[in-house]
C-alpha positions in Angstrom: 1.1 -10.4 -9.2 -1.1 -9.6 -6.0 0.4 -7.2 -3.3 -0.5 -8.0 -0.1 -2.0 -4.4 1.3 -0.4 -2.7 4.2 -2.4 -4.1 6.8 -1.7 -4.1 10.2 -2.4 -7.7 10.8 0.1 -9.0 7.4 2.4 -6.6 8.8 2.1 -8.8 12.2 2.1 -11.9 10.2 5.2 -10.7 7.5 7.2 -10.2 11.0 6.2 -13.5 12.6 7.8 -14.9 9.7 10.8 -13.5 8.9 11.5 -13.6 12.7 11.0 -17.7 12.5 12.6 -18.0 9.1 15.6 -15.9 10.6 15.9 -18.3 13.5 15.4 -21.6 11.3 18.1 -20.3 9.3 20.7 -19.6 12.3 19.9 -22.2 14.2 20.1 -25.1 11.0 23.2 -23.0 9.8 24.5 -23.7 13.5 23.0 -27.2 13.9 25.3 -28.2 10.4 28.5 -26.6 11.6 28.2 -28.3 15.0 27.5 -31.6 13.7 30.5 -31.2 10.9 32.9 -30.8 13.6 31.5 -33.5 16.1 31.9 -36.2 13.1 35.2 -35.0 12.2 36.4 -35.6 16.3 34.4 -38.9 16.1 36.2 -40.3 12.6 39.8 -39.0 14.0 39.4 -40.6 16.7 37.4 -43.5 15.8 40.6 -44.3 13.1 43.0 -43.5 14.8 42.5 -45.9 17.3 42.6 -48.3 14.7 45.3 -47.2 13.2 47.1 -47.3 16.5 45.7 -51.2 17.2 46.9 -51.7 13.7 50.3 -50.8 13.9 50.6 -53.1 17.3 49.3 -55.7 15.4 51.9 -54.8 12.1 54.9 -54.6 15.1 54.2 -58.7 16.0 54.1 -59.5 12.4 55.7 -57.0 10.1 54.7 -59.0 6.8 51.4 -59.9 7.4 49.2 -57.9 4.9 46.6 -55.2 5.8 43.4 -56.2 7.0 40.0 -55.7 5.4 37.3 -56.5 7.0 33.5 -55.1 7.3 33.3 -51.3 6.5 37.0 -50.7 7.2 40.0 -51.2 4.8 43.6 -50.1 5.3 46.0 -49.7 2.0 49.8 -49.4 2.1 51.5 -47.9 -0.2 55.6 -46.8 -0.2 55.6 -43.4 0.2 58.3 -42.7 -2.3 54.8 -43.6 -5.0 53.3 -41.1 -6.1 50.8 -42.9 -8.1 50.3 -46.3 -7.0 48.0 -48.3 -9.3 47.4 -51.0 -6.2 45.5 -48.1 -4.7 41.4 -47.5 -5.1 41.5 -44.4 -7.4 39.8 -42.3 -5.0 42.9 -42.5 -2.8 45.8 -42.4 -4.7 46.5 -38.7 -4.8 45.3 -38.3 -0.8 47.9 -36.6 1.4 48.4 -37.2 4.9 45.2 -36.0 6.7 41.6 -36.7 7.6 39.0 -36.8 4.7 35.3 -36.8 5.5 32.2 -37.9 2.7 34.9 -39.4 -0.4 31.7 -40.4 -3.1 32.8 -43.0 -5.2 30.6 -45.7 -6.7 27.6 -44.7 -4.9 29.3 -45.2 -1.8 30.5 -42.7 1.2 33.9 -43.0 2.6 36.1 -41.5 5.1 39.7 -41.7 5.3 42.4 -41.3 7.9 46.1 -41.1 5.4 49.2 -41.3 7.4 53.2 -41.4 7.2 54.2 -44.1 9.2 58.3 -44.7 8.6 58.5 -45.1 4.6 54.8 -46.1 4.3 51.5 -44.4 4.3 48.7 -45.9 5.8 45.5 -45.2 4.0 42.9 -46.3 7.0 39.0 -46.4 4.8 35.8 -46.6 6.6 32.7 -46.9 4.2 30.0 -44.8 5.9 27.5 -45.1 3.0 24.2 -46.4 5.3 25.3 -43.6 8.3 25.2 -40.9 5.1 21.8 -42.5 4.2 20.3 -42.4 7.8 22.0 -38.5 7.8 20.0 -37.8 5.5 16.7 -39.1 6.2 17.0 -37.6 9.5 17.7 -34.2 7.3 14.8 -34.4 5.8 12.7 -35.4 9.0 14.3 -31.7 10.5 13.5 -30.4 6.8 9.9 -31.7 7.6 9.3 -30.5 11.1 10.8 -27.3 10.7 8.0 -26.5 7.3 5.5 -27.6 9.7 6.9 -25.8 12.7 7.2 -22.7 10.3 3.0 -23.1 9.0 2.0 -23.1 12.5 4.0 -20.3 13.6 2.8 -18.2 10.6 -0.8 -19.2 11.6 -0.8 -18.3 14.8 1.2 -15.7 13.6 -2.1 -14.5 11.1 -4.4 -15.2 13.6 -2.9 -13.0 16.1 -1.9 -10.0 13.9 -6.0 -10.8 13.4 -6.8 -10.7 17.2 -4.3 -7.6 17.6 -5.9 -5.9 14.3 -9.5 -6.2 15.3 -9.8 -2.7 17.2 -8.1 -1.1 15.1 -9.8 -2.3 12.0 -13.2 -1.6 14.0 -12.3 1.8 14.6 -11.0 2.3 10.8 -14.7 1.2 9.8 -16.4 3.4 12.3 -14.5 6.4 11.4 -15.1 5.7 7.8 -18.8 5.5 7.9 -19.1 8.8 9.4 -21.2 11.0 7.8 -20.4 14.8 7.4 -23.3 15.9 7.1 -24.5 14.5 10.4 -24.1 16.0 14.0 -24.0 14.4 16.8 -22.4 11.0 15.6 -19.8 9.8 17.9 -17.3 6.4 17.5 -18.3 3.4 19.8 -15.3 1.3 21.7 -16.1 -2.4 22.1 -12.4 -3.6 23.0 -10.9 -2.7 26.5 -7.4 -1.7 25.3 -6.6 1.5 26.8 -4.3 2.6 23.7 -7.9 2.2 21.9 -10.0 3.9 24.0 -7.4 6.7 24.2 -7.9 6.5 20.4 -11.5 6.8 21.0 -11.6 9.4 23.3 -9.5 11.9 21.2 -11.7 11.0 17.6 -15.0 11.9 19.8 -13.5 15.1 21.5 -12.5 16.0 18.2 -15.8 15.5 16.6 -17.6 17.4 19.3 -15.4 20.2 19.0 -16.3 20.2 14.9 -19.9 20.2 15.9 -19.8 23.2 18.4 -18.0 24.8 15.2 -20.4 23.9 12.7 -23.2 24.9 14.8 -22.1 28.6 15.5 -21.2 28.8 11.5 -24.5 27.9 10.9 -26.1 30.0 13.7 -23.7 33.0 12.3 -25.0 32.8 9.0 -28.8 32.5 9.6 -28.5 35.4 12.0 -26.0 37.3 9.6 -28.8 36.5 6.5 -31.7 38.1 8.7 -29.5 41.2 10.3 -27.6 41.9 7.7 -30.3 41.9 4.7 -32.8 43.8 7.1 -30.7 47.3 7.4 -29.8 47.1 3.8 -33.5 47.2 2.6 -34.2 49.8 5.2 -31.5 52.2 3.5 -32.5 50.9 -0.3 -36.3 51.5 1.0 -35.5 55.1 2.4 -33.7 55.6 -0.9 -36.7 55.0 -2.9 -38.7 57.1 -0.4 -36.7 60.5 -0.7 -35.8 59.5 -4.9 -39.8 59.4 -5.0 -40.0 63.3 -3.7 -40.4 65.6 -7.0 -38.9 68.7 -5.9 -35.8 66.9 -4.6 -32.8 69.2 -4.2 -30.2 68.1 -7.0 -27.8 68.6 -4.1 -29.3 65.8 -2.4 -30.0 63.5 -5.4 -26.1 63.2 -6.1 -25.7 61.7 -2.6 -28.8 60.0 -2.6 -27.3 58.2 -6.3 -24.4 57.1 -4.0 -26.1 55.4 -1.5 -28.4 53.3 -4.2 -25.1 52.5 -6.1 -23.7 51.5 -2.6 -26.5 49.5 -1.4 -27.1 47.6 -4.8 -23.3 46.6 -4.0 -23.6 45.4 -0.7 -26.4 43.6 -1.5 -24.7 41.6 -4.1 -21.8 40.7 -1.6 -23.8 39.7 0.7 -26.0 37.0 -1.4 -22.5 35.9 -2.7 -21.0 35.3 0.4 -23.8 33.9 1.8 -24.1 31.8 -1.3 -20.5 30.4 -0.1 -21.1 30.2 3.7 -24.3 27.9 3.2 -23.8 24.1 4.0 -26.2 23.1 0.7 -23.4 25.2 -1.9 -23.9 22.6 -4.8 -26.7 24.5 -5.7 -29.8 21.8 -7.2 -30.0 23.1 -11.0 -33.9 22.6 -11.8 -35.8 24.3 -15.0 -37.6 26.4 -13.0 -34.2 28.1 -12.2 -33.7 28.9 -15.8 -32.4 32.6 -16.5 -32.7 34.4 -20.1 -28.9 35.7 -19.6 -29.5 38.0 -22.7 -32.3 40.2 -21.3 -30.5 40.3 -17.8 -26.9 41.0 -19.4 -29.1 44.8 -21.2 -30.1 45.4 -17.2 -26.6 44.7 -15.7 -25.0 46.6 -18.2 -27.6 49.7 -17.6 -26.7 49.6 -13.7 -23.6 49.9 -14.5 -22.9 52.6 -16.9 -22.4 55.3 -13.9 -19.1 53.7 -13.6 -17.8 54.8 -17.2 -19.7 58.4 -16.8 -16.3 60.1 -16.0 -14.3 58.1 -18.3 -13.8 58.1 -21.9 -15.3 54.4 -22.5 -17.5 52.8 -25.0 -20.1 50.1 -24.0 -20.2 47.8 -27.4 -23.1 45.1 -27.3 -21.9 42.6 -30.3 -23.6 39.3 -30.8 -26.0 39.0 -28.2 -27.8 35.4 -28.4 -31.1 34.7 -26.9 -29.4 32.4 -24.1 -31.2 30.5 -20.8 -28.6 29.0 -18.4 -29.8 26.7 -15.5 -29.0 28.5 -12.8 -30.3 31.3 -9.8 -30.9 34.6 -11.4 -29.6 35.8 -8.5 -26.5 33.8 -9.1 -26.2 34.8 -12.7 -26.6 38.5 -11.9 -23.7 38.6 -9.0 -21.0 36.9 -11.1 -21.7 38.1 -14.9 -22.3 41.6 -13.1 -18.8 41.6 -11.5 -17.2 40.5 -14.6 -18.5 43.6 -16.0 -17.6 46.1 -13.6 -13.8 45.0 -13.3 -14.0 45.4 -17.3 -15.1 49.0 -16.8 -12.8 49.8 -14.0 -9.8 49.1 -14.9 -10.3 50.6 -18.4 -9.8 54.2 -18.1 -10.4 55.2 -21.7 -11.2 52.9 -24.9 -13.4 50.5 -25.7 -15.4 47.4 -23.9 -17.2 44.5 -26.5 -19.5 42.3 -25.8 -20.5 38.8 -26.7 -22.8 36.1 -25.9 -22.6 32.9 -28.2 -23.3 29.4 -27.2 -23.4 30.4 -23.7 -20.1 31.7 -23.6 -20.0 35.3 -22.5 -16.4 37.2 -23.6 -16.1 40.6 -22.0 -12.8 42.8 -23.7 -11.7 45.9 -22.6 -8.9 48.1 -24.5 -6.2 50.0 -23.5 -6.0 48.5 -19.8 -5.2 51.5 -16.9 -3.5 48.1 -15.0 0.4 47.8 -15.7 2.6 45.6 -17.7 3.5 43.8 -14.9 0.4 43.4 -13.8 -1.0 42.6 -16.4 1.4 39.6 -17.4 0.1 37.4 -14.2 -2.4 34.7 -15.0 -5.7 34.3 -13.7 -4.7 31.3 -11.8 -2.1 33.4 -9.8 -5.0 36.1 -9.4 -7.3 33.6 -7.9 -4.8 32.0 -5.5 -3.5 35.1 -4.1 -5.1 36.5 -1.5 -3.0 39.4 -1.0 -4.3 40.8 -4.5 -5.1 44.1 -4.3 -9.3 43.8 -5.6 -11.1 47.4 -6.8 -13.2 48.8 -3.4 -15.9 47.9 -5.4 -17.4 44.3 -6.7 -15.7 40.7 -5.5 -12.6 39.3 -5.9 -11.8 37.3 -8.7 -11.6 34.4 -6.4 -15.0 34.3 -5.0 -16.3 35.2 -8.7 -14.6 31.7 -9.5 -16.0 29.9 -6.3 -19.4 31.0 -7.2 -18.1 29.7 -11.0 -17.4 26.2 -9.6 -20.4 25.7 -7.7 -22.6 25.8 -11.2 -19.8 24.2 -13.1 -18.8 27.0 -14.9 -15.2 28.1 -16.2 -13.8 31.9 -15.8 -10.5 32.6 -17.5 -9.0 35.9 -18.2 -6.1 36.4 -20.1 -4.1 38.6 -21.9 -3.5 39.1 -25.7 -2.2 42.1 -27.4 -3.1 45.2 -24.7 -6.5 43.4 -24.4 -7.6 42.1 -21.5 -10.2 39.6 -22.6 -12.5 37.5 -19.4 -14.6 34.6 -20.8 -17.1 32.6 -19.6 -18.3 29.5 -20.3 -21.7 28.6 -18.7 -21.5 24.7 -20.8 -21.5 22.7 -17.5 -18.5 21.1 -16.5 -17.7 17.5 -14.9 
């Protein structure tokens, strides 16, 4: 069965209807009761009056038998019978009253039945062809009001159409917006002030999203040139006083800092950047291809200052030759940060590492983080802004932005004291 949608103009036209149906109803409902009563005064009176004529006649000649003539009889019958079989059958059990539309033999009657001394007066009239024409002019009414009804719910259509049009224009306008597009705007054609109103508000709105879009995008190409530019100034002066031979070991400790610190900030810049662009669903070409194995040995060699004060061991286990299509940039911000959280919160123990079918597990033993902590799930962890992240790396829930944009899938869970943080670089729909 087909539902009619939730239009604005069947919604029109659904009213227009059960507004006229409604009215049909109530007015035929009163039409009926109106006309009941006016034949009931009209046959009471009507026999009654010849009753009345009868009995005048019946006072001048008491044993002269009833008349019958035309559509009007008029039995008597002693009143002390209850039964009398001289009586049509149809009558004989009738008590004093008026009786409207008595069916027998195909025929209509109605009947005036009266005491009069120790007789009761049955006055007939056979209204049999005034039932007929009743009814054909029932079904004439029956006729006029379908047709009456079909044009009201026509016009009824056609002006929930008229009514419907802006709005319907304006539905399609807004629709065929395209995001990526500045500058659009919605056109009014119709002179309603409710629409242009409408109008007015979508364009302001639109405007106002521009102006936004425009500064983010002004922000981030002058936040990718200023904030890039003073970084490699430090990492170059870094490499400058690293490059002097008889450096002071007093200054190389501080010196160690500052490249550890600049490699970090470097890598939340790109990834932030990476989220702020408008072009994040990054086109994955084979040129972009990244031999994860050979950069997983250099991530895990930058970061082995973090486990120099701790009792930790590094444990390489199946490494696969793997190539995933994406940014080596990319690869090296989000595969680096699963790394470090495994090595800072691990205070003592052991981290493994695997790489099979491009699914890269990272465990680490003997967590410093507590029970309670440790019991939430990464989907609470990526949700929750208020978490409390290491001052070094990016949250887990930029990790798993940057995830999402590739198609990957980050989980971390864990099982038995180990907290275990796989990745699976198999593209997702």
């Amino acid at each position: 069965m087909k539902i009619l949608k939730p239009t604005l103009r069947n919604r029109v036209t659904l009213t227009v209807l059960v507004y006229s149906s409604f009215v049909a109803i109530t007015v035929g409902m009163l039409g009926y009761i109106i006309n009941e009563k006016f034949e009931e005064s009209i046959w009471r009176s009507t026999l009654e009056a010849e009753l009345n004529s009868y009995l005048s006649y019946r006072e001048l000649k008491p044993n002269s038998p009833a008349p019958s003539s035309g559509n009007l009889k008029i039995y008597l019958s002693k009143t002390t019978r209850k039964d009398d079989q001289q009586l049509p059958l149809f009558i004989r059990k009738l008590t004093p009253g008026l009786y409207d539309e008595l069916y027998t033999d195909s025929h209509a009657y109605t009947a005036l039945v009266k005491d009069v001394n120790d007789h009761r007066i049955f006055m007939v009239y056979d209204i049999t062809h005034l039932e007929q024409q009743e009814l054909q002019l029932a079904i004439f009414v029956i006729i006029g009001i379908v047709t009456v009804g079909s044009i009201i719910i026509f016009i009824g259509f056609w002006l929930g159409g008229k009514l419907s049009a802006p709005v319907r224009d304006l539905a399609v306008q807004v629709e065929n917006l395209n995001p990526e597009a500045r500058g659009e705007s919605v056109n009014c054609h119709h002179h309603d002030m409710e629409i242009k109103t409408i109008v007015t508000a979508i364009n302001t709105y639109i405007n106002r999203l521009d102006g936004f879009v425009a500064r983010e995008q002004e922000f981030i190409n002058t936040a990718s040139h200023e904030l890039r530019t003073p970084v490699a100034v430090i990492a170059g002066a870094v490499d400058v006083v690293n490059s002097i031979s008889n450096c002071p070991e007093s200054v190389k400790r501080p010196i160690l800092r500052i490249s550890q610190a600049t490699t970090d900030i470097q890598e939340t810049i790109s990834a932030l950047l990476f989220l702020a662009k408008e072009d994040l669903n990054i086109k994955i070409e084979d040129e972009q291809a990244t031999a994860l194995d050979k950069l997983l040995h250099k991530i895990i060699e930058n970061h082995e200052y973090l486990a120099k004060d701790k009792d930790i061991s590094i444990i390489l286990l199946d490494i696969e030759p793997t190539e995933v299509n994406a940014p080596t940039q990319l690869v090296n911000i989000i595969v680096s940060n699963i790394v470090r959280n495994a090595i800072e919160h691990t205070e003592r123990g052991k981290i493994e590492i695997q790489l099979r079918s491009k699914i890269l597990v990272v465990k680490n033993t003997l967590s410093s983080i507590s029970s309670d902590e440790a019991a939430k799930n990464y989907q609470d962890r990526v949700r929750n802004e208020n978490i409390t992240h290491s001052t070094k790396g990016l949250g887990l829930n930029i990790i798993d932005r940057l995830c999402s944009h590739v198609k990957w899938k980050l989980t971390l869970e864990q099982r038995n004291g180990t907290t275990i943080a796989e990745l699976d670089m198999n593209p997702k729909n």
